[in-house]
N, C-alpha and C positions, 0 to 999 in steps of 0.2 A: 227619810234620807236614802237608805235602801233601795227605795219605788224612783227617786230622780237619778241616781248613780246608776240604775240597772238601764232607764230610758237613754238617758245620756251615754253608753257604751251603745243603745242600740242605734243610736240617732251618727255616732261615728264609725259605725261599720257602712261601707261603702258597696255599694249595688256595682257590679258591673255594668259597663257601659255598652247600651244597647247598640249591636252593628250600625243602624243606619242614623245613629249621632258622629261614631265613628268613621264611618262613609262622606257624613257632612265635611269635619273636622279636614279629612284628608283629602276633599275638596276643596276647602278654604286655604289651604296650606298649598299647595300644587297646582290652582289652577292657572296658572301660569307659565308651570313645564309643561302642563297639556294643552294649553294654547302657543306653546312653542311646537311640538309635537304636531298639532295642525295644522301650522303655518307652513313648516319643514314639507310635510306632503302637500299640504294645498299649493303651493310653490312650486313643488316637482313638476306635479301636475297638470298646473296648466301649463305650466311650459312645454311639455309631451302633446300636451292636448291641443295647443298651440301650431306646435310644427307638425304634429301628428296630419293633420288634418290637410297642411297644404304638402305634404307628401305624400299621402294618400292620391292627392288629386292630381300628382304627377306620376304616379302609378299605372295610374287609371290606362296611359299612354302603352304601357309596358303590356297587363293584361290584356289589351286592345290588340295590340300585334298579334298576329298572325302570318305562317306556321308559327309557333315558338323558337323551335329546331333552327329557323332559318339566320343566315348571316344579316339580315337586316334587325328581326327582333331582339340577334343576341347582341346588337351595337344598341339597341334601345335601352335595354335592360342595362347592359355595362357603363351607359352616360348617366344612368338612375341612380346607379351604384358609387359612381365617381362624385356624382355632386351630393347623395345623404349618409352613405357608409362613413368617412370621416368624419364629419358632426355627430353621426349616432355614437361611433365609438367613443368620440369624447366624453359626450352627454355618460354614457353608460359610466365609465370611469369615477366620474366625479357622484352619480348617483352611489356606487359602493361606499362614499363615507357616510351614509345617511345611517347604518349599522353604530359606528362609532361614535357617531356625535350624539345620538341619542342616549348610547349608554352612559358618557361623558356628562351631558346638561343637564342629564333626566334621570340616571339610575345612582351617579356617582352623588351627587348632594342629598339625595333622599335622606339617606340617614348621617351621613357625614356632618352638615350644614347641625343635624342635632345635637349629636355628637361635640361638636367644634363649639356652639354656642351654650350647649348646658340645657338645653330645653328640655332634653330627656327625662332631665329629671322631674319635674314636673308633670308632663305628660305620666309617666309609671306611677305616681302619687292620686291621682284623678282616676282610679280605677281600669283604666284603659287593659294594665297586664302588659305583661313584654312580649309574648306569643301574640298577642290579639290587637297590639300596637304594633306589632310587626307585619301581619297579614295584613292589618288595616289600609296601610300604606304601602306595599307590597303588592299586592293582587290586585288592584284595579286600575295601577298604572300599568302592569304587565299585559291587565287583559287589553289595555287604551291602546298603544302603542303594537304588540302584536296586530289583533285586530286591522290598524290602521294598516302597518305594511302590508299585512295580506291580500288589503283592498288594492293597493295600489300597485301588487304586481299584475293584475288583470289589466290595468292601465300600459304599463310595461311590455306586455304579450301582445297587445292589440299596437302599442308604436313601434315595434322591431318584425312583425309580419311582413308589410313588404320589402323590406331591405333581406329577410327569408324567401321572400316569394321570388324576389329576382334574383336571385342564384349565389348571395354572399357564400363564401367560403365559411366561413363561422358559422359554424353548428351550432347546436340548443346546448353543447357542453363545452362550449366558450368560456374559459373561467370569468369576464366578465361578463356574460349575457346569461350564465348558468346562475350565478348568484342572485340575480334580482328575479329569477320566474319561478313556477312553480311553488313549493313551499320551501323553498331557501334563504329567500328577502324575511319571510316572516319569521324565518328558524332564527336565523340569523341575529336578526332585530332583541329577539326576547333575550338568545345568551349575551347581546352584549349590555343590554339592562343588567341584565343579574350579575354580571361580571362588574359592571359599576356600581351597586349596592353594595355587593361584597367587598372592593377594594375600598369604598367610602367606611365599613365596619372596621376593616382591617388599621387604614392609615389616618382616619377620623380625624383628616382635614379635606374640605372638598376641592383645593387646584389639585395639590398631590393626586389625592384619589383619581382627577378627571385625566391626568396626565397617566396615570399607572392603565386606567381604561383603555386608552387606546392604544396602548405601548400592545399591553395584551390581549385586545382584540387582533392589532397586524401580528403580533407573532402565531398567534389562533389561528389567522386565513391565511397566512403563509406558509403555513405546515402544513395545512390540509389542502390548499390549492397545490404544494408541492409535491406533499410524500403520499396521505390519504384518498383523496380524489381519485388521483390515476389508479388507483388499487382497488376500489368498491369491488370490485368484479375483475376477474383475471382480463385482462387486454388481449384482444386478436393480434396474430402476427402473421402476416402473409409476405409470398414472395412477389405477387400481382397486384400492379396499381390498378385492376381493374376491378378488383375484392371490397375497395374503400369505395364506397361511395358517397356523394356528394352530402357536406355536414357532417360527416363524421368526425371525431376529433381524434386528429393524426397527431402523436405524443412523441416521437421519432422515425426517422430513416436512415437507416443505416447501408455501409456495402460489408458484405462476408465474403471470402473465400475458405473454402473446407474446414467451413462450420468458424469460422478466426474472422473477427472484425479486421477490416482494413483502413487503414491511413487514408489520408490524401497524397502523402507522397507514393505510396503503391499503386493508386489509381492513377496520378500523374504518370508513372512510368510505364504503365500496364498500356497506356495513350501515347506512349514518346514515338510510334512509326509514325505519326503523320498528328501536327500539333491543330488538334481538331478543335479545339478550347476557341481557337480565332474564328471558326467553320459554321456559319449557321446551317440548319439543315437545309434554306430554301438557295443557298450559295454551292452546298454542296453538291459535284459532279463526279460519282464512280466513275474510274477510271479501268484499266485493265491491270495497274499494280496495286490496286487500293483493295481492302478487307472490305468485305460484304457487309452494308448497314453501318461503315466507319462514319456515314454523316453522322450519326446518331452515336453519341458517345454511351449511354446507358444500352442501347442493342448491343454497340459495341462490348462492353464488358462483360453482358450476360453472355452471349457468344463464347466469351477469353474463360469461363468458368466463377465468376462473381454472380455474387447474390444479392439483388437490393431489396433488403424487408424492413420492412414497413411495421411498425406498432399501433395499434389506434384502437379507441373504441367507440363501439356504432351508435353511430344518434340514438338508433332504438331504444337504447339504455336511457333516456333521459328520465323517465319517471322512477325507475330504480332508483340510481342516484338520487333524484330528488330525496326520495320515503327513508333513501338508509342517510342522507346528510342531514335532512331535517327530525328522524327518529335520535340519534345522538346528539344532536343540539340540545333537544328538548330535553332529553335526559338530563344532560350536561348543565343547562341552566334552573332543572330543578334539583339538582344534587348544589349547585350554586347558592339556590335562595335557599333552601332548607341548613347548609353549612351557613348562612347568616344571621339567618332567626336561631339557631342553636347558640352562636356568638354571644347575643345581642343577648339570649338568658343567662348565662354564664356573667357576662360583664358586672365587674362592681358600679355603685351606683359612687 
């Protein structure tokens, strides 16, 4: 009796479950959000790859010109600009929710959908563990989906090249054209996963969860594309627009008089001897009562003692920013999963 009682206690202690039954497990269960996940990029993609390719070959026209400098190449270039700059910037635009839809369809039901349905419990009873049921599912959708974005910002850099080659005003720290290259698309991608794990642990239903996701992914990028961004690194300020140059991201201009911003109404009156505002420069004709350079409204006022400066910061900096936006993401999204697998131990069953 002894010898059956001792087998029978040893026959229901339960072995942990080896990682790659656990791998299987969280494959069967998901592959669905990571066949959503592929589609979302393969999607993107070729659409990029698509128009990519016949703007390239209307390019081809712009690089061909020669001088560059000249007034015929910079009309070539500028009809290049006019017929794919609008399209790109849309495209770009609607590419930035690719961030929140993922965290929303793929990060927020992860556990939420468990949670909601009761599975959990089950799952924790089958040896799995709450820590090792957590990473299980956890870490190799993170690694899927990272991964994928970072693939696809090398797709990204290669279809906004030449709308850069031909002389776009939007620099490489364009708030939209800054967040999909480099390692920003991918930073990006991973916090808003873990941001949708967490709120799926927190509100453990998954609409709420996917609605609270993207609530707080935008207020995420709209703090940082507002207040953080511009700040990475102290901002240049000059009094020359010939200090900025082309692609830099110009953050303000402003006019001062003795060291004191000024109004528009200041500079309207500072303008009131001869109402130049109607005046184009190539209309205007010095005369013998007119001020020296009055075509020109800004000569004009540097002249009167105003100061136009200029804030911005130099393209140069793009890879900076990159390393310091994407080095706090990551952090940020793994202070995220680690605050949910802590949760997720804590919770009663």
């Amino acid at each position: 009796m002894a010898t059956l009682t001792a087998r029978s206690a040893h026959d229901m202690t339960l072995r942990p479950v080896p990682w790659r039954r656990m791998a299987w497990v969280t494959w069967r269960q998901h592959r669905l959000a990571l066949a959503g996940v592929i589609m979302l990029f393969g999607a993107a993609a070729a659409y990029l790859l698509v128009t990519g390719l016949q703007m390239y070959s209307d390019y081809a026209a712009v690089t061909a010109c020669s001088p560059a400098a000249s007034a015929t190449c910079q009309k070539v270039a500028n009809d290049f600009l006019n017929m794919y700059a609008p399209g790109v910037g849309v495209t770009f635009a609607l590419l930035q929710l690719i961030p929140p839809l993922i965290g929303a369809f793929v990060g927020a039901p992860l556990l939420a959908r468990e949670f909601e349905t009761g599975t959990f419990r089950f799952a924790w009873t089958q040896g799995f563990g709450r820590t090792r049921w957590s990473l299980a599912k956890l870490v190799p959708l993170a690694v899927v989906v990272t991964v994928a974005a970072g693939a696809f910002t090398l797709l990204v850099s290669w279809y906004v090249a030449p709308i850069n080659g031909a002389g776009d005003e939007n620099g490489p720290l364009y708030p939209t054209i800054f967040d999909l290259q480099g390692v920003a698309l991918a930073a990006w991608t991973l916090a808003a996963f873990a941001i949708g794990v967490l709120a799926g642990v927190l509100i453990r239903r998954v609409i709420p969860a996917m609605f609270a996701t993207i609530a707080a992914w935008a207020g995420l990028a709209f703090v940082t594309g507002l207040y953080l961004r511009p700040h990475y690194l102290a901002p240049l300020v000059t009094a020359s627009d010939q200090s900025v140059a082309h692609g830099d991201w110009v953050m303000s201009r402003v006019w001062t008089q003795g060291g004191q911003l000024v109004g528009l109404n200041m500079l309207n009156n500072a303008l009131a001897p001869v109402d130049v505002r109607a005046i184009t420069p190539e209309e205007f004709q010095p005369g013998p009562a007119t001020p020296p350079n009055f075509g020109d409204p800004a000569q004009y006022l540097i002249q009167h003692g105003f100061t136009h400066l200029t804030t911005y910061q130099p393209a140069s900096r793009f890879w900076t920013f990159q390393w310091i936006e994407g080095g706090w993401l990551l952090i940020l999204a793994l202070l995220l999963i680690a605050t949910t697998i802590w949760l997720v131990r804590r919770r009663a069953i």
